[in-house]
Backbone as XML, in Angstrom:
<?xml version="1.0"?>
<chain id="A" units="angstrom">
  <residue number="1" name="UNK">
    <atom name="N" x="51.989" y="58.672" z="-6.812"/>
    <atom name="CA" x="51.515" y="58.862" z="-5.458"/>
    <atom name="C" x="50.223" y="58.055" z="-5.287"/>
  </residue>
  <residue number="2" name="UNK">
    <atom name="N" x="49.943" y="57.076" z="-4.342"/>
    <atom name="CA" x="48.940" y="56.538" z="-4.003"/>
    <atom name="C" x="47.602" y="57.099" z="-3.226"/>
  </residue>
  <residue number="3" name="UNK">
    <atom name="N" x="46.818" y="56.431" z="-3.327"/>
    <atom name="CA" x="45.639" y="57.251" z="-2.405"/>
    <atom name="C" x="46.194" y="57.488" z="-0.734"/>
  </residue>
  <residue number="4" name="UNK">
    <atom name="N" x="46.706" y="56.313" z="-0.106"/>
    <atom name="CA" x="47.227" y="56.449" z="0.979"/>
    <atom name="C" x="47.714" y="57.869" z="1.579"/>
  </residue>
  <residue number="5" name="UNK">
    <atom name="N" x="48.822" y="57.881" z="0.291"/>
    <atom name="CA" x="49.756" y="58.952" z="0.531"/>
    <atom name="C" x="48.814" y="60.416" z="0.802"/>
  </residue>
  <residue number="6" name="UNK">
    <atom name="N" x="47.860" y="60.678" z="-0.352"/>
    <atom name="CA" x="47.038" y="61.682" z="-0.367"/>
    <atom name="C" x="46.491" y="61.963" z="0.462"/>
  </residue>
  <residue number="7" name="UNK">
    <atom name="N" x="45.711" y="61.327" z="1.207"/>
    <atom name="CA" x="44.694" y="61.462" z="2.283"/>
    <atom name="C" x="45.378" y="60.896" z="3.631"/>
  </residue>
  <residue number="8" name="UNK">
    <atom name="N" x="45.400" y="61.736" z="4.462"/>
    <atom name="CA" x="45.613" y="61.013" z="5.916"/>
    <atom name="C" x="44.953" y="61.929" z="6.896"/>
  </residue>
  <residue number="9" name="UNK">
    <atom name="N" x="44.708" y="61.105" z="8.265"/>
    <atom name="CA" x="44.433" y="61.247" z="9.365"/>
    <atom name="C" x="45.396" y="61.216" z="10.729"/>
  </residue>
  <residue number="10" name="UNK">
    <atom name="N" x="45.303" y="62.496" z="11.232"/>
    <atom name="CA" x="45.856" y="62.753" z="12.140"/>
    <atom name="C" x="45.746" y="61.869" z="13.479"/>
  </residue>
  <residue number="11" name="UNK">
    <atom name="N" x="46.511" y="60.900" z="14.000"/>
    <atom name="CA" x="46.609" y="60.112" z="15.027"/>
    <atom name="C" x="45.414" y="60.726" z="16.628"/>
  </residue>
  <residue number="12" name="UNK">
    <atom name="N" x="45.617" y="61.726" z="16.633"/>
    <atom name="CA" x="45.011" y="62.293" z="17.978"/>
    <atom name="C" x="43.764" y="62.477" z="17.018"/>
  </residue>
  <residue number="13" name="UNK">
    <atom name="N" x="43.252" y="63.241" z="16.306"/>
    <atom name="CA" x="42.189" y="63.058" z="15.750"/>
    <atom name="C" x="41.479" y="61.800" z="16.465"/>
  </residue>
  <residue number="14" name="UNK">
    <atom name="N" x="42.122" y="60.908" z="15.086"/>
    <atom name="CA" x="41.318" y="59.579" z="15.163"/>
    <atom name="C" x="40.979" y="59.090" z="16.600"/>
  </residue>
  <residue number="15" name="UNK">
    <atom name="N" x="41.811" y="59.203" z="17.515"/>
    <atom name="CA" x="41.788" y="58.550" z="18.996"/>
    <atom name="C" x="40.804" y="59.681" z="19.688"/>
  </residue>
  <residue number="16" name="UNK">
    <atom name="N" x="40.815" y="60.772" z="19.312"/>
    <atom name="CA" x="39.417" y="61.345" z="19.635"/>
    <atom name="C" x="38.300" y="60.899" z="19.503"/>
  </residue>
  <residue number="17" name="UNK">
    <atom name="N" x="38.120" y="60.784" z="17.895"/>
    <atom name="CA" x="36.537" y="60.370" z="17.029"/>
    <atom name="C" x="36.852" y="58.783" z="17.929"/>
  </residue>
  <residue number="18" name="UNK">
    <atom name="N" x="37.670" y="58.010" z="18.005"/>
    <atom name="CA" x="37.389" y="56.619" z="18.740"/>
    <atom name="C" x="36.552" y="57.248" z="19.943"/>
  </residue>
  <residue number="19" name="UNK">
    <atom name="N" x="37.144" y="57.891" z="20.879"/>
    <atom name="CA" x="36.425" y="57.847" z="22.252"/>
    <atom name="C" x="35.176" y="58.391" z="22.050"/>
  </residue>
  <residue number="20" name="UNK">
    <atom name="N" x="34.933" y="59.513" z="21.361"/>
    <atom name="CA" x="33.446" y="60.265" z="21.247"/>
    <atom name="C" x="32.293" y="59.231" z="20.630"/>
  </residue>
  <residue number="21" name="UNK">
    <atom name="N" x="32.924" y="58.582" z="19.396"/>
    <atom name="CA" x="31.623" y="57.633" z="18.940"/>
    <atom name="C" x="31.530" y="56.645" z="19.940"/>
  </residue>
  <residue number="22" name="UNK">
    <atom name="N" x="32.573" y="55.950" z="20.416"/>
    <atom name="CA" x="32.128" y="54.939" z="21.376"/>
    <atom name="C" x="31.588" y="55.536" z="22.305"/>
  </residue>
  <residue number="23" name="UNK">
    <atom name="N" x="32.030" y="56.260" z="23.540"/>
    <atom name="CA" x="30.791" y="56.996" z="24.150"/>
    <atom name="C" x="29.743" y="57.223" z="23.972"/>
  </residue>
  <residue number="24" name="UNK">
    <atom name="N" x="29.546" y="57.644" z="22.554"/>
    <atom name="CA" x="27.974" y="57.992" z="22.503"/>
    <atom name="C" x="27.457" y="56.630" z="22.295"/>
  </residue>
  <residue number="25" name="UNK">
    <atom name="N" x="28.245" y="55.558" z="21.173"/>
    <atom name="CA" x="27.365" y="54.163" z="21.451"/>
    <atom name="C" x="26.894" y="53.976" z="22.587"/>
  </residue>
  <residue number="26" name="UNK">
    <atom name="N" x="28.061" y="53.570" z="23.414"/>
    <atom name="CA" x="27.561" y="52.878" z="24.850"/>
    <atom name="C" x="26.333" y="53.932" z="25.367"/>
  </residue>
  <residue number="27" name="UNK">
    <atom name="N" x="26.723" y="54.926" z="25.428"/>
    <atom name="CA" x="25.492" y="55.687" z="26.761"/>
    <atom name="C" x="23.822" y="55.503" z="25.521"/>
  </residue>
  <residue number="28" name="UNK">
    <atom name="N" x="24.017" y="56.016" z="24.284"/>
    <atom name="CA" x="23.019" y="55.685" z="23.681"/>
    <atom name="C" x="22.204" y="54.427" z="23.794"/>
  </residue>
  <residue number="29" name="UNK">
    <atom name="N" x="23.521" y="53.029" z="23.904"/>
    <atom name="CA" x="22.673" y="51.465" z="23.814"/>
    <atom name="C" x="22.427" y="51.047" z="25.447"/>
  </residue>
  <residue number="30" name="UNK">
    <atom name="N" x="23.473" y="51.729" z="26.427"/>
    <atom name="CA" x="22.703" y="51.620" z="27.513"/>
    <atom name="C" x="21.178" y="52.572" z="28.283"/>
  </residue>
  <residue number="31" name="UNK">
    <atom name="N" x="20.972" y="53.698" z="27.341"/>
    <atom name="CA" x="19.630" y="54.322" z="27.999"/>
    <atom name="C" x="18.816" y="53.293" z="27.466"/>
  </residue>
  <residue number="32" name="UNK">
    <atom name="N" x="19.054" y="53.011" z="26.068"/>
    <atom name="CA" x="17.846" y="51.882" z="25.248"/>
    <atom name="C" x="17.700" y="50.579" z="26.334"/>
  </residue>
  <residue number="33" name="UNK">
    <atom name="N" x="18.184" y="50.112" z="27.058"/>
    <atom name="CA" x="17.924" y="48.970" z="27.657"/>
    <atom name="C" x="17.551" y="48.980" z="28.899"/>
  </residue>
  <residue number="34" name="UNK">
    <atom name="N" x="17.695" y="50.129" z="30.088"/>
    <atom name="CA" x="18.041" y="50.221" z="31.095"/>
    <atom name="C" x="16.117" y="50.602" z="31.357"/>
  </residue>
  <residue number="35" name="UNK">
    <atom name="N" x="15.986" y="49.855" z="32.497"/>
    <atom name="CA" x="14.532" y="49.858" z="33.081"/>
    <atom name="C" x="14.104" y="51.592" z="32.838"/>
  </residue>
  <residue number="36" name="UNK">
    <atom name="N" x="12.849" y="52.113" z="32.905"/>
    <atom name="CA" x="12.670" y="53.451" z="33.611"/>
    <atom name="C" x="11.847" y="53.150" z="34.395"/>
  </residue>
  <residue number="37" name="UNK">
    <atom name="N" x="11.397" y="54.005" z="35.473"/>
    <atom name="CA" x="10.613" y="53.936" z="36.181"/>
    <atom name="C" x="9.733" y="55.320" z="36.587"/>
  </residue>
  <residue number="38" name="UNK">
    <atom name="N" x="8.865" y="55.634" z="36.969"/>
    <atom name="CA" x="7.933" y="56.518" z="37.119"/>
    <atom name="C" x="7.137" y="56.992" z="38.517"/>
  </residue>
  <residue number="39" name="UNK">
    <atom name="N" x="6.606" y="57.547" z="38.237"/>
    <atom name="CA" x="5.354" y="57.812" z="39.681"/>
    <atom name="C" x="4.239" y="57.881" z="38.796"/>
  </residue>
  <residue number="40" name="UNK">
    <atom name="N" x="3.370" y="56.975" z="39.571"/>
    <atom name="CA" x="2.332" y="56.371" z="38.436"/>
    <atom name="C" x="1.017" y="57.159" z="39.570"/>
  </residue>
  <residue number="41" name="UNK">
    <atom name="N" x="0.209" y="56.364" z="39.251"/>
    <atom name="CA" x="-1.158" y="56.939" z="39.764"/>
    <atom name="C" x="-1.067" y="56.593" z="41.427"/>
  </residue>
  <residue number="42" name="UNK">
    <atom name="N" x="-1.300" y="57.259" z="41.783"/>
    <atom name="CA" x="-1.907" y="56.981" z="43.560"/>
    <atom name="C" x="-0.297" y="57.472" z="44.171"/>
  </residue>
  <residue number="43" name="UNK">
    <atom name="N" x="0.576" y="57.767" z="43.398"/>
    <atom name="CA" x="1.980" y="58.180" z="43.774"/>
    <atom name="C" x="2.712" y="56.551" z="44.077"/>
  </residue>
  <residue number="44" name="UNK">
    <atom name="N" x="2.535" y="55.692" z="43.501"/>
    <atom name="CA" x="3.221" y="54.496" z="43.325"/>
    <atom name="C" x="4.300" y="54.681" z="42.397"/>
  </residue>
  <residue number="45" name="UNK">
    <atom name="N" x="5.277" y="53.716" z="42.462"/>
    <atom name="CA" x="6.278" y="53.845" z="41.153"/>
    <atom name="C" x="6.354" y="52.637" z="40.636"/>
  </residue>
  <residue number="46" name="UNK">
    <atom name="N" x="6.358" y="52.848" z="38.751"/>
    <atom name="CA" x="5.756" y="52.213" z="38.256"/>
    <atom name="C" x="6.525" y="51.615" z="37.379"/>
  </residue>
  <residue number="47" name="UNK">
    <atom name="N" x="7.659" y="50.662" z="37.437"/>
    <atom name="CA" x="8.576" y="49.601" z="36.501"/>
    <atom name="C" x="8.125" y="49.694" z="34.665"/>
  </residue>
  <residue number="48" name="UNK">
    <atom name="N" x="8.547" y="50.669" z="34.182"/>
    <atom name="CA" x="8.237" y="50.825" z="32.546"/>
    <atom name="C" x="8.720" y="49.890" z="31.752"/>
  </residue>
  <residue number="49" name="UNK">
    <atom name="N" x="9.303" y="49.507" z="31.985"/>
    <atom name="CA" x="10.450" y="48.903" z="31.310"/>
    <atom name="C" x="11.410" y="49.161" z="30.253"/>
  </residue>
  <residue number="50" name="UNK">
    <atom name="N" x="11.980" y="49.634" z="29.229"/>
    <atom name="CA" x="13.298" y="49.280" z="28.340"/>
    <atom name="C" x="12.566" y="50.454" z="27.433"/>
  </residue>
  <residue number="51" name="UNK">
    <atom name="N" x="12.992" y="51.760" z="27.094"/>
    <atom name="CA" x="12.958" y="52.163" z="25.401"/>
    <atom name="C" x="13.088" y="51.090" z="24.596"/>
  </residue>
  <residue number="52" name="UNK">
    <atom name="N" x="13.567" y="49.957" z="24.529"/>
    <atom name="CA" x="14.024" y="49.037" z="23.533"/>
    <atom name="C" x="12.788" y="48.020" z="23.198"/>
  </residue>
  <residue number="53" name="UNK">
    <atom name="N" x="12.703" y="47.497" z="24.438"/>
    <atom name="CA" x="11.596" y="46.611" z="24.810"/>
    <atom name="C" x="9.917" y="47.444" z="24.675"/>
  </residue>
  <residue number="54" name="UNK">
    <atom name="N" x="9.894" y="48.245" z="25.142"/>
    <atom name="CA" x="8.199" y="48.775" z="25.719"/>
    <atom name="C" x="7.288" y="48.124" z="26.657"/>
  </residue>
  <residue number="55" name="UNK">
    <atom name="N" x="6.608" y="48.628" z="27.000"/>
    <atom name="CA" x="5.842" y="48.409" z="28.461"/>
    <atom name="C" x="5.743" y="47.057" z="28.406"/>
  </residue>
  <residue number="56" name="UNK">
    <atom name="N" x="5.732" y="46.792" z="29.693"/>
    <atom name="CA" x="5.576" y="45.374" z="30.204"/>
    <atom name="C" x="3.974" y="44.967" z="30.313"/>
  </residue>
  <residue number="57" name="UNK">
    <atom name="N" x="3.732" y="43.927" z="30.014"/>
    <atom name="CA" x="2.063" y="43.540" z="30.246"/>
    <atom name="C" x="1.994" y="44.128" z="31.570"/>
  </residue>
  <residue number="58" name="UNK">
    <atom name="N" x="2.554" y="44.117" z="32.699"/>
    <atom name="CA" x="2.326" y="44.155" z="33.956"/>
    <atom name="C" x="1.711" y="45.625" z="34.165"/>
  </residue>
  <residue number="59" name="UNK">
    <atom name="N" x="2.111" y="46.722" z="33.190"/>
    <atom name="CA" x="1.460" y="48.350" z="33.470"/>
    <atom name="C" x="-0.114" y="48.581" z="33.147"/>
  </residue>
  <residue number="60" name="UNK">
    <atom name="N" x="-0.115" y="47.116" z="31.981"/>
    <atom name="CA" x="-1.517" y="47.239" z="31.213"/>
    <atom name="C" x="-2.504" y="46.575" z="31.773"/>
  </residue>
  <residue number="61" name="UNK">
    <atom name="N" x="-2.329" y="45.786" z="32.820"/>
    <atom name="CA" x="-2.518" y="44.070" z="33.129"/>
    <atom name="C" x="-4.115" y="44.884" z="33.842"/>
  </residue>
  <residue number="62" name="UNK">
    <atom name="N" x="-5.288" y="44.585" z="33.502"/>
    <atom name="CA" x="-6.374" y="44.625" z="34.340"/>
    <atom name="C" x="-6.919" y="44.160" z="34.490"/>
  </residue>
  <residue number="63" name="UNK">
    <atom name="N" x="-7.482" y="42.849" z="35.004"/>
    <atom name="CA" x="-8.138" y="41.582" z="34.501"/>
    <atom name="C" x="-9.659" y="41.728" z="34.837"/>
  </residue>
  <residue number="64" name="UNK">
    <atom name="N" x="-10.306" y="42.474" z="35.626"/>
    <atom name="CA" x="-11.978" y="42.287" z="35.196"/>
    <atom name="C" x="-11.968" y="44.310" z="35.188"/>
  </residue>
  <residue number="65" name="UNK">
    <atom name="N" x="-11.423" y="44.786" z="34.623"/>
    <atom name="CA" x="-11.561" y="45.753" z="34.537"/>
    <atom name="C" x="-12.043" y="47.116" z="35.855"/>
  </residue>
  <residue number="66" name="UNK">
    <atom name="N" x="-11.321" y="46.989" z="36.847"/>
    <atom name="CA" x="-11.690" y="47.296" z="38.232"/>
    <atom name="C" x="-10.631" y="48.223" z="38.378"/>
  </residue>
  <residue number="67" name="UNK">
    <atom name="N" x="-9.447" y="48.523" z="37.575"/>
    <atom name="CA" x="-8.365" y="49.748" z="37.744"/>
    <atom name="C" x="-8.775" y="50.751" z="36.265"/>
  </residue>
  <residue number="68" name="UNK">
    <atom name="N" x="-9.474" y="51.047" z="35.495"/>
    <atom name="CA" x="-9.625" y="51.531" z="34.239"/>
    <atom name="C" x="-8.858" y="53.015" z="34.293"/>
  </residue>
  <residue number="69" name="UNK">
    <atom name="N" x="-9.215" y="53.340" z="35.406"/>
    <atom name="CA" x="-8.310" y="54.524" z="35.364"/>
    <atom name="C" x="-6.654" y="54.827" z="36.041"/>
  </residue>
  <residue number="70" name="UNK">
    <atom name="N" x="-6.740" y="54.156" z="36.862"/>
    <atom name="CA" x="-5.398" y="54.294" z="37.833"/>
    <atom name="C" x="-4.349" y="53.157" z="36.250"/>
  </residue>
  <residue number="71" name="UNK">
    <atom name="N" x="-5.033" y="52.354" z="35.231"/>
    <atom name="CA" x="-4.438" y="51.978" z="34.635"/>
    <atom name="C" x="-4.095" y="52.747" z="33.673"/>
  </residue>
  <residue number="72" name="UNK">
    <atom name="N" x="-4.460" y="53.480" z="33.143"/>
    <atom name="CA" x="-4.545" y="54.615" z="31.708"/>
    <atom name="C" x="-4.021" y="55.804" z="32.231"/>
  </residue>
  <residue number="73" name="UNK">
    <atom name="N" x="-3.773" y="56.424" z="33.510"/>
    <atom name="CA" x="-2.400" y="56.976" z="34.573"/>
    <atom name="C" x="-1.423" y="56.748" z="33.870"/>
  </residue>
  <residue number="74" name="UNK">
    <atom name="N" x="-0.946" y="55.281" z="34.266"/>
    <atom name="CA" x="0.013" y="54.833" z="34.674"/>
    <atom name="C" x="0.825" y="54.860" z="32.999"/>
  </residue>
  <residue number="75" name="UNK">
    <atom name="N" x="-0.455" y="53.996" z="32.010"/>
    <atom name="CA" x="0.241" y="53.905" z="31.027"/>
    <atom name="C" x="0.347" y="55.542" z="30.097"/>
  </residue>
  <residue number="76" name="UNK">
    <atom name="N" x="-0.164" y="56.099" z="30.730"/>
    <atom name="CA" x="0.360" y="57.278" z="30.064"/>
    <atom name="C" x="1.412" y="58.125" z="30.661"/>
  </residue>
  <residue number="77" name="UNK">
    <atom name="N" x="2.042" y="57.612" z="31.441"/>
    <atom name="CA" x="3.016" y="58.340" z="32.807"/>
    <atom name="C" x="4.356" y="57.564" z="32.003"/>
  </residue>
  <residue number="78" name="UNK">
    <atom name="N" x="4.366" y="56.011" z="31.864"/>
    <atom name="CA" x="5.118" y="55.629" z="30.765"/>
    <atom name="C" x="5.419" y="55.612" z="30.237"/>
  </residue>
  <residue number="79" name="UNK">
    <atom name="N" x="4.396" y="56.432" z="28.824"/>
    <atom name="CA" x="4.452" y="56.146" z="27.010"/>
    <atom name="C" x="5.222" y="57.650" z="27.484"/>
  </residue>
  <residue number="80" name="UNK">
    <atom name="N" x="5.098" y="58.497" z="28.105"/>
    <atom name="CA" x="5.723" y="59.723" z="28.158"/>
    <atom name="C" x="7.317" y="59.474" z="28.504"/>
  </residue>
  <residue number="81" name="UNK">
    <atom name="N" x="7.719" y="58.605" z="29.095"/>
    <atom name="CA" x="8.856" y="58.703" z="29.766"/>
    <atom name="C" x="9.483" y="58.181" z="28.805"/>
  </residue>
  <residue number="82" name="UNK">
    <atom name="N" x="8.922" y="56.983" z="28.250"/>
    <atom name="CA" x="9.597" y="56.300" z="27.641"/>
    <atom name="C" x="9.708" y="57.137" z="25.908"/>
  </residue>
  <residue number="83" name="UNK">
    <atom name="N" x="8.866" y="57.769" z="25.793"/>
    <atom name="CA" x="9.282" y="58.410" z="24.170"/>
    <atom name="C" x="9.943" y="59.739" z="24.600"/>
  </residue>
  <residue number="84" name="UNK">
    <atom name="N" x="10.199" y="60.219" z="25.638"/>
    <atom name="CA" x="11.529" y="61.268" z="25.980"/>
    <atom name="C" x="12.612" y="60.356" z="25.914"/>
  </residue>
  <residue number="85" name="UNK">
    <atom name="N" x="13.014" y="59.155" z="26.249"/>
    <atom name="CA" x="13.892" y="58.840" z="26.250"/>
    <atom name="C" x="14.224" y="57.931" z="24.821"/>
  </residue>
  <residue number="86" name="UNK">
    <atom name="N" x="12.987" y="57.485" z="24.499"/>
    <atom name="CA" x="13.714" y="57.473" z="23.104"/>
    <atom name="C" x="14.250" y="58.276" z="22.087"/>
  </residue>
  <residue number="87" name="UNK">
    <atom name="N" x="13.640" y="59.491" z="21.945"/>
    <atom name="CA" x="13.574" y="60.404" z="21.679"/>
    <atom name="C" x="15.340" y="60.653" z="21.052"/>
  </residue>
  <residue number="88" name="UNK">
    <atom name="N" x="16.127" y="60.794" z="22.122"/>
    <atom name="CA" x="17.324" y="61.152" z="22.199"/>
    <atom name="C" x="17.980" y="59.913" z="22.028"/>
  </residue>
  <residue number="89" name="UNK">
    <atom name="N" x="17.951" y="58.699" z="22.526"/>
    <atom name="CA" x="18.553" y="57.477" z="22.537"/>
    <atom name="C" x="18.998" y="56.701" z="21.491"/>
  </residue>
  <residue number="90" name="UNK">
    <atom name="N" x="17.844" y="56.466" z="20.580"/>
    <atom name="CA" x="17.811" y="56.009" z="19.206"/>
    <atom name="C" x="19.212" y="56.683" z="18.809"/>
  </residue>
  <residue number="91" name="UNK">
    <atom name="N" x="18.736" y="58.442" z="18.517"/>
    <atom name="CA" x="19.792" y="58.724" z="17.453"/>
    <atom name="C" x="20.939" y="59.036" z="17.718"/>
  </residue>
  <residue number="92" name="UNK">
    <atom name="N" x="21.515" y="58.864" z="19.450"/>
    <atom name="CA" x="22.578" y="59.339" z="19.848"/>
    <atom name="C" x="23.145" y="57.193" z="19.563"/>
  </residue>
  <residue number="93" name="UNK">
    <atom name="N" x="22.359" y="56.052" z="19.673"/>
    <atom name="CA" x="23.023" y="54.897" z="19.453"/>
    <atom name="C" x="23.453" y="54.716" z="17.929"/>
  </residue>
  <residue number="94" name="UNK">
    <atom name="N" x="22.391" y="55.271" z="16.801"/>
    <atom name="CA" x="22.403" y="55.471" z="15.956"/>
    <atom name="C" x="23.741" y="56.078" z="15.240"/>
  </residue>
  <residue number="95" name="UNK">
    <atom name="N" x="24.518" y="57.301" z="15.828"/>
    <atom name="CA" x="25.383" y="58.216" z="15.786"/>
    <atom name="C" x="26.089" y="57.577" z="16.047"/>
  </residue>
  <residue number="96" name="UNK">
    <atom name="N" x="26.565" y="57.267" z="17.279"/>
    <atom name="CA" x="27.898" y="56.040" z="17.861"/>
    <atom name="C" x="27.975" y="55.221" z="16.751"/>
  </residue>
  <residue number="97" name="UNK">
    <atom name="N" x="27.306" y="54.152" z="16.309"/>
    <atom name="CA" x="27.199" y="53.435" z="15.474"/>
    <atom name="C" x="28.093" y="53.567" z="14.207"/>
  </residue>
  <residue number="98" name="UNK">
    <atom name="N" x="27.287" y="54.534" z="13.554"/>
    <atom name="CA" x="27.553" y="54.867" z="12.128"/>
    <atom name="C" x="29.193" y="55.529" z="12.350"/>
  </residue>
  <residue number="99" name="UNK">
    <atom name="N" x="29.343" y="56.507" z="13.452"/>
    <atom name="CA" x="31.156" y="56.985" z="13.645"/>
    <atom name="C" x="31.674" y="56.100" z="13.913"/>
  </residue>
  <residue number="100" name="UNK">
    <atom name="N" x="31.111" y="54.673" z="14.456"/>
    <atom name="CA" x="32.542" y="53.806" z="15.009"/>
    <atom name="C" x="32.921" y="53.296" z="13.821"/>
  </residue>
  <residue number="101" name="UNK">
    <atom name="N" x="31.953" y="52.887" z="13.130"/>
    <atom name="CA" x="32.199" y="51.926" z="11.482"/>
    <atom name="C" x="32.961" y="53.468" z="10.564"/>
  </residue>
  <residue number="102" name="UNK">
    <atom name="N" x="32.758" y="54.760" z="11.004"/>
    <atom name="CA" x="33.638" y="55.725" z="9.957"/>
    <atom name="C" x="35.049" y="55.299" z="10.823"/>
  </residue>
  <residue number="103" name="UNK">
    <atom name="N" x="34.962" y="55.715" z="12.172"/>
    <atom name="CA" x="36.286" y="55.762" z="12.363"/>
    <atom name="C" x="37.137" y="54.158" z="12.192"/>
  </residue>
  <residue number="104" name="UNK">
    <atom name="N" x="37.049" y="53.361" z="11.935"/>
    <atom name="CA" x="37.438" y="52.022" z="11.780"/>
    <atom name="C" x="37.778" y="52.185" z="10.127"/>
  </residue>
  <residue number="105" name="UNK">
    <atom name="N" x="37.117" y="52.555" z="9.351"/>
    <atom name="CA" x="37.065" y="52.639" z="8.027"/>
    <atom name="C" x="38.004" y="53.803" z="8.069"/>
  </residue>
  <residue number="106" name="UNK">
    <atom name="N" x="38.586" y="54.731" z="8.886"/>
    <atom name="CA" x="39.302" y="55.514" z="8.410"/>
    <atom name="C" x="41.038" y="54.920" z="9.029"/>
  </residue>
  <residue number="107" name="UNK">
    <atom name="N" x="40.616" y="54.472" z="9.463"/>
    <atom name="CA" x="42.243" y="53.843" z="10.412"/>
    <atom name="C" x="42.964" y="53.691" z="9.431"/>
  </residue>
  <residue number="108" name="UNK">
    <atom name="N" x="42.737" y="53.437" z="8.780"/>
    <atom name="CA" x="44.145" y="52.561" z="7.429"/>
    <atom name="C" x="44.793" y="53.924" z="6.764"/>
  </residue>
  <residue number="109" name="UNK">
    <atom name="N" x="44.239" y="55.195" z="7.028"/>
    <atom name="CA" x="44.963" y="56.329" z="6.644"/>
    <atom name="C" x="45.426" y="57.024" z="7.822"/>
  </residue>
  <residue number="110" name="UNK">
    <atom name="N" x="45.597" y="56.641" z="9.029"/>
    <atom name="CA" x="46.327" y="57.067" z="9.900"/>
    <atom name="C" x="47.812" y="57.510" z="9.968"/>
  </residue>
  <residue number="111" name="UNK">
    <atom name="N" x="48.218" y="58.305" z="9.505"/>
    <atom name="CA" x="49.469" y="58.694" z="9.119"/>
    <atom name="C" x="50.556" y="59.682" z="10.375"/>
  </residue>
  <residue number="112" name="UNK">
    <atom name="N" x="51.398" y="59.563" z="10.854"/>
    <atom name="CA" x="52.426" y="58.358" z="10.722"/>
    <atom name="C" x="51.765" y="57.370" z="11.316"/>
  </residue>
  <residue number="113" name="UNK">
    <atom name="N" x="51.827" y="55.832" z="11.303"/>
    <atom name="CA" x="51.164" y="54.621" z="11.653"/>
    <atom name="C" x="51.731" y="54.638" z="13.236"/>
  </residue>
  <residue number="114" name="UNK">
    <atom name="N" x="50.504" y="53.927" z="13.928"/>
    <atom name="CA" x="50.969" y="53.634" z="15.328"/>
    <atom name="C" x="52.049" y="52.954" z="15.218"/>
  </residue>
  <residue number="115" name="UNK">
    <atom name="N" x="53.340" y="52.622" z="16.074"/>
    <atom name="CA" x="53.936" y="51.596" z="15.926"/>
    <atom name="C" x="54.110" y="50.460" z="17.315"/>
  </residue>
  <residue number="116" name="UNK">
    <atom name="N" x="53.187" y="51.180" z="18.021"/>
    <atom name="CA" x="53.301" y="50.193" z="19.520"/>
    <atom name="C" x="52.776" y="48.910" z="19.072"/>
  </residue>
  <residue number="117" name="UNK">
    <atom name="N" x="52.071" y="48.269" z="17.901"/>
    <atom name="CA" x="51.651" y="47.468" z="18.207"/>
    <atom name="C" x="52.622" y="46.269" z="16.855"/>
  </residue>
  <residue number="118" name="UNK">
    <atom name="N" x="53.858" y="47.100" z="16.198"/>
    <atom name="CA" x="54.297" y="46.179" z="15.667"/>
    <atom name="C" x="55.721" y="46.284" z="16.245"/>
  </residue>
  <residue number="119" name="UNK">
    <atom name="N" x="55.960" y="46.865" z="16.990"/>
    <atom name="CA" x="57.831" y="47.086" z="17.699"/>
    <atom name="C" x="57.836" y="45.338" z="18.269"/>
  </residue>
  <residue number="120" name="UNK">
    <atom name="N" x="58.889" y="45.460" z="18.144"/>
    <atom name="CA" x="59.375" y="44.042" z="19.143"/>
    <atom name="C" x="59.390" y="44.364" z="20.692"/>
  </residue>
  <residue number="121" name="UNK">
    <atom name="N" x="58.488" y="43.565" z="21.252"/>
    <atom name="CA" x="58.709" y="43.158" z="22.416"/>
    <atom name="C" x="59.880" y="43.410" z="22.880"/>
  </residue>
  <residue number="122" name="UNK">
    <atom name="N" x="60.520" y="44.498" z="24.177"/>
    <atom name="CA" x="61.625" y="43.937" z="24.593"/>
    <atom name="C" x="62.040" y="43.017" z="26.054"/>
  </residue>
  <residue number="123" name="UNK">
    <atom name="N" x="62.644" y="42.218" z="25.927"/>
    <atom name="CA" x="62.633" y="41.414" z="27.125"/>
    <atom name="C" x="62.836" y="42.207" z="28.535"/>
  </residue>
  <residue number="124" name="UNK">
    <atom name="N" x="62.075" y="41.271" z="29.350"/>
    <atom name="CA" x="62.277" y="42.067" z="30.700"/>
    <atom name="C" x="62.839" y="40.979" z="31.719"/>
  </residue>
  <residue number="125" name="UNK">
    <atom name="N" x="63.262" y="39.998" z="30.728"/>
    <atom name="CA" x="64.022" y="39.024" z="32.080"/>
    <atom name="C" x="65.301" y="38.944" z="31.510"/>
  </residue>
  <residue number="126" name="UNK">
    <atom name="N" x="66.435" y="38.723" z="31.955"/>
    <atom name="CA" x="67.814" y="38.823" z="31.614"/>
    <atom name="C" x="67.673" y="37.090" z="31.557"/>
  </residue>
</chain>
């Protein structure tokens, strides 16, 4: 008896763990990229930019020092938003990740084997 034989995975299973890890990839790698935005000081809203990326010069930007406070608002209205959302993001992309490479690594014990993708074609023109 081979290892094959020993160990298998249930078809609906696997097509489960497919949809759940990919889901969580995608929504995990799209919070990481996707702008946030805020209500910053004076009730403005304030372009954070990316969990992935981090603040844009533009939140920090003060050039003779004439916003010191409405700037240190803002960037703290940010570093907040943005480490709630990393917070969860990281390890839910993290998670997707690591299940898509299990569930891929488990396919080859899928037992009985799909067969839609080795049947013959049947013709549909006479």
């Amino acid at each position: 008896m081979t290892d094959r034989a020993k160990f298998s995975v249930n078809p609906y299973l696997h097509t489960a763990l497919v949809l759940l890890f990919a889901s969580t990839l995608f929504i995990g790698g799209t919070c990481l990229l996707t702008t946030v935005e805020v209500t910053g000081a004076r009730g403005a809203e304030v372009a954070c930019g990316s969990p992935a990326t981090g603040l844009p010069g533009s939140v920090t930007y003060d050039p003779h020092d004439r916003r010191t406070a409405e700037v240190a608002e803002n960037v703290a209205a940010c570093e907040s938003a943005l480490g709630a959302r990393r917070a969860w993001a990281w390890p839910a992309t993290l998670l997707g990740l690591v299940g898509s490479l299990l569930v891929l690594f488990l396919g080859r014990w899928v037992r009985p084997e799909p067969r839609w993708w080795t049947e013959e074609v049947k013709a549909v023109h006479r």
